[in-house]
Every structure is written in C-alpha cells, then in structure tokens.
C-alpha positions in Angstrom: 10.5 1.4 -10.8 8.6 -1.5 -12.3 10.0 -4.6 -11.1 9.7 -8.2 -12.4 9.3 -10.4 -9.6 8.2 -14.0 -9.4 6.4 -14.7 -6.0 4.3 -17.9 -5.5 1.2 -15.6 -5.7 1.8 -14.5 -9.7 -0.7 -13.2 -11.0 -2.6 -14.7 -14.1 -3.0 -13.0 -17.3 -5.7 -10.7 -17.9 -8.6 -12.0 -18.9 -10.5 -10.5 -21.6 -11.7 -7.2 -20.3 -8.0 -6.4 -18.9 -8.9 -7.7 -15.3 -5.9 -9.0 -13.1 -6.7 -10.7 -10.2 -4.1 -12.0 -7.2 -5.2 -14.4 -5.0 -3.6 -12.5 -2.1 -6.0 -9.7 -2.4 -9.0 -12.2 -1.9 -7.5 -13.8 1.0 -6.6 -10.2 2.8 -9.3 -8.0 1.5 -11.8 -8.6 4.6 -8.8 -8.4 7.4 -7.8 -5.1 5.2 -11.3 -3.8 5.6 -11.8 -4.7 8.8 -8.8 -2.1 9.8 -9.5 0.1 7.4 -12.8 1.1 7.6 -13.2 2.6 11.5 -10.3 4.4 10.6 -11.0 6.0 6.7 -12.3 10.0 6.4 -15.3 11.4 7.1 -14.4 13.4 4.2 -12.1 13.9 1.7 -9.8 11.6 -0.8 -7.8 8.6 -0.4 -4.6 7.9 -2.8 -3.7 4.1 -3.0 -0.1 3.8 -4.1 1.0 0.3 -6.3 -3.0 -0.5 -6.5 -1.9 -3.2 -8.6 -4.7 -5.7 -9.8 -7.4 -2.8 -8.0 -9.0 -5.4 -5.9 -8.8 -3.2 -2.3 -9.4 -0.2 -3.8 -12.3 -1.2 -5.8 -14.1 -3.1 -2.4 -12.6 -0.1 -0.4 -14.7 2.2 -2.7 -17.9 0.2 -2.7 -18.1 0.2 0.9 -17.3 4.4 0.8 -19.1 6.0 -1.8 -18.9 9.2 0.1 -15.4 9.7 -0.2 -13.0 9.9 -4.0 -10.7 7.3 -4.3 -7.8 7.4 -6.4 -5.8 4.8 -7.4 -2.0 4.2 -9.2 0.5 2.1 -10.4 3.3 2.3 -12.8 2.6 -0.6 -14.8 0.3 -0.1 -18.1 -1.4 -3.4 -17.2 -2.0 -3.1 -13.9 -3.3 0.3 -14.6 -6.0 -1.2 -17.3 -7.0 -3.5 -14.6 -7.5 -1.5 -12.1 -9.8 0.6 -14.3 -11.8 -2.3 -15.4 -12.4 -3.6 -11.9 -13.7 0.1 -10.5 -15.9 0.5 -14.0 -19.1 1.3 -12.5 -17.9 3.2 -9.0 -18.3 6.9 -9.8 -16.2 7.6 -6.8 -13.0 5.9 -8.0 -10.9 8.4 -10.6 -9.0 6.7 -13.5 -5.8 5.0 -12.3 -2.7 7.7 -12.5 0.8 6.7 -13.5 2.9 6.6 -10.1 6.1 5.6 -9.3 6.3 6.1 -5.3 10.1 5.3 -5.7 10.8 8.2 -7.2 10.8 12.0 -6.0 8.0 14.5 -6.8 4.8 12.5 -7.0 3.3 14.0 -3.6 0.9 16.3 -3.9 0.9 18.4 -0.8 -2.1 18.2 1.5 -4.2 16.5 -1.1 -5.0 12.8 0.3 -6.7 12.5 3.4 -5.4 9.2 3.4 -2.8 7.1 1.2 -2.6 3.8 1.4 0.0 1.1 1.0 -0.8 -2.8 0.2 2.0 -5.3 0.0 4.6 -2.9 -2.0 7.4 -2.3 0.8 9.0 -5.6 0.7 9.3 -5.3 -3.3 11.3 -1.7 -3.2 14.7 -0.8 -2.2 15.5 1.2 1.0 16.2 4.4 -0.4 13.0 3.9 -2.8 11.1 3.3 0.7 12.5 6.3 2.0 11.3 8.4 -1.2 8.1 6.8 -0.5 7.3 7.2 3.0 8.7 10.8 2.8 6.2 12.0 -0.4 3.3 10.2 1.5 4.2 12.3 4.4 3.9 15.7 2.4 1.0 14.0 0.5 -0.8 13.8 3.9 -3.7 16.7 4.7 -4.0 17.6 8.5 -4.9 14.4 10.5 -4.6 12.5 7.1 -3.6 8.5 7.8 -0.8 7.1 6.0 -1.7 3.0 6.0 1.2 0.4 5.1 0.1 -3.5 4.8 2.7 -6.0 4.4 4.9 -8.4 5.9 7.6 -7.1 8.0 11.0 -8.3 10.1 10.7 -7.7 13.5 13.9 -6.9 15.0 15.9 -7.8 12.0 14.2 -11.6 11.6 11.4 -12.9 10.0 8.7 -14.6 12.0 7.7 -17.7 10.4 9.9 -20.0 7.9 7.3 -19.6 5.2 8.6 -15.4 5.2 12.3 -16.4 5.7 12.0 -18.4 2.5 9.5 -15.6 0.7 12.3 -12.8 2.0 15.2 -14.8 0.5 13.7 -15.5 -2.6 12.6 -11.8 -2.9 16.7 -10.9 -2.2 17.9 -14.2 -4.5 16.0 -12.3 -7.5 17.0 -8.3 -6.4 19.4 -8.5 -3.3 18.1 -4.2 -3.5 14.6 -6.1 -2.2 13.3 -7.8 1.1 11.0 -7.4 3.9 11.7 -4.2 5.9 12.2 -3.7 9.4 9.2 -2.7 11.2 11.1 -0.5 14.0 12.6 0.8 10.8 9.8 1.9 9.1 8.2 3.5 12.8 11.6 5.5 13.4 11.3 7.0 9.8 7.7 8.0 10.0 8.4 9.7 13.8 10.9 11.3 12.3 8.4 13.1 9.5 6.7 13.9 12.9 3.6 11.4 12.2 2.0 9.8 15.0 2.5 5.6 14.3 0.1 2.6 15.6 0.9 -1.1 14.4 -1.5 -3.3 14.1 -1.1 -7.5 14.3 -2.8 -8.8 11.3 -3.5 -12.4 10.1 -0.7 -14.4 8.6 2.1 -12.6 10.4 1.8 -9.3 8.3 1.4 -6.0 10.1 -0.6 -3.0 9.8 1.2 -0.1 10.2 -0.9 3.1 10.5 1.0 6.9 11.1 -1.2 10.2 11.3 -0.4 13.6 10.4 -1.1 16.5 13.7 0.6 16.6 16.9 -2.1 14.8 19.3 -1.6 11.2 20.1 -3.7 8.0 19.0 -5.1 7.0 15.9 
C-alpha cells in the first residue's frame, strides 16, 4: 500500500533524469554501512524492500560488487529513481514492483539477505506482520533479515523530537506509528529467527534476525 505521508524529510521532485534523493539517506548511509557490511553474504542476493529514492542500495552495491542486489518499491517514481541512481552497477537488477504489505511477494529461499530501511513506522500492524512473515520465508539458510528505523521502546518514544515525528505520523493515518521494538523481537522468535538489536545514531535501532538454529549473528 502506497501511502502519502508528509514527514519533515519530503523528498524533492525528481530532477531531470528521474533521480529522488532524501536527505535522511545521506545522513544514515555511512552508520547503515558501517552495520551492514561485516554482516552481508559471502555469496548470494540481497532483496531491499521500500528502496525508495535507491540511495542504500545503490552505495550498498558499490561497495559489493560480488553479490546481486535487488531492489523494490511500489511507487512508479520511486522505482524510476532507483533505477537511475544504480545505472552503471551491473550487480543491481531493475527495481521490481513490491508491496511488502501484502501476502505472496516472498520468494522462498531466494534472498540471502532482505533488507528494511525506515518503512516500519509508515505501515500498519497487520501490514508489518505480512511483512516480517514473507521476509521470513524469503530468507535462504543463515540469510539475515535487517530492519532500520526508529522504534518505541517499551511502548514510549525516546526523545521528543520522535514523540512529535510518531504523532504526526498517527495525526495523518492513526493505522501508522513507530513500532515496538520488543514487538518486532517477539514476532521474529516466533518465525524461529535468531534476533540482535543494534543502537544506532539518532535513537533509531538496528534490528538484525537470522535464519538456522545456532545462536549469534
């Protein structure tokens, strides 16, 4: 589902070759990578879900050009964009037509990892709960699911700059809002994936759940 949200962080309009670009993605890209790249493949392919403007998949794939990436997104525009920005990356497929919030999507065992940037707080629960359940199937043995974003901890915010980001979020769709972080862990032990969270800059998390019965990530 394609939602039309205003956030402080818009993005502009395209320029002339269809890029998008969010300022966000600038900011976050490096703390993103820094995660990120220990814990990517050896092998294998990597699904971003909601790659929006294509700015961490395309620096993602640049740094990688062993593995296939494979980006997607809902929106027509976002998906120009994000073909634009990885023009010139051999490893990065065209941008597929997604909508993680609804059931059937998942290929199984095909993604050695998928990947989640800033969507969760901009779905409903039960779309979440589509989501986190077709990445799980989407996973290959000892594949990473990896889910960036902002998160409540124990039911509250952790700053007053997200308490007034999560009540503009519900003031627009009360079906939207941060998530609960214990929330999120209890559903992805329950599709029997192993979960680490990781503290990131600017309160957000990093929450990172592996397929196979073995602890740590």
């Amino acid at each position: 589902m394609i939602r039309r949200i205003r956030t402080s962080d818009m993005t502009p309009s395209a320029d002339a070759d269809g890029r998008i670009t969010a300022p966000s993605a600038d900011r976050n890209r490096d703390a993103i990578l820094q995660v990120l790249l220990p814990r990517l493949p050896r092998k294998g392919d990597v699904l971003e879900i909601a790659s929006g403007t294509g700015q961490h998949i395309a620096a993602l794939a640049a740094h990688r050009p062993d593995l296939d990436f494979h980006p997607s997104d809902p929106d027509p525009a976002r998906r120009a964009s994000i073909d634009v920005r990885c023009k010139g990356l051999p490893n990065v497929a065209p941008a597929g037509d997604i909508d993680a919030g609804q059931a059937g999507w998942a290929i199984a065992n095909a993604a050695d990892m998928v990947l989640v940037v800033n969507l969760l707080h901009l779905i409903s629960d039960p779309e979440m709960a589509v989501l986190l359940d077709e990445a799980a199937q989407a996973l290959a043995p000892e594949g990473v699911l990896a889910i960036y974003g902002p998160f409540l901890r124990q039911g509250r915010t952790t700053s007053d700059g997200d308490a007034t980001f999560d009540a503009d979020l519900r003031a627009q769709d009360p079906a939207i809002g941060y998530k609960d972080v214990d929330v999120v862990r209890t559903v992805l032990q329950v599709l029997e994936l192993n979960v680490e969270i990781v503290k990131m800059p600017a309160n957000n998390l990093m929450v990172l759940a592996r397929a196979g019965k073995f602890t740590g990530l």
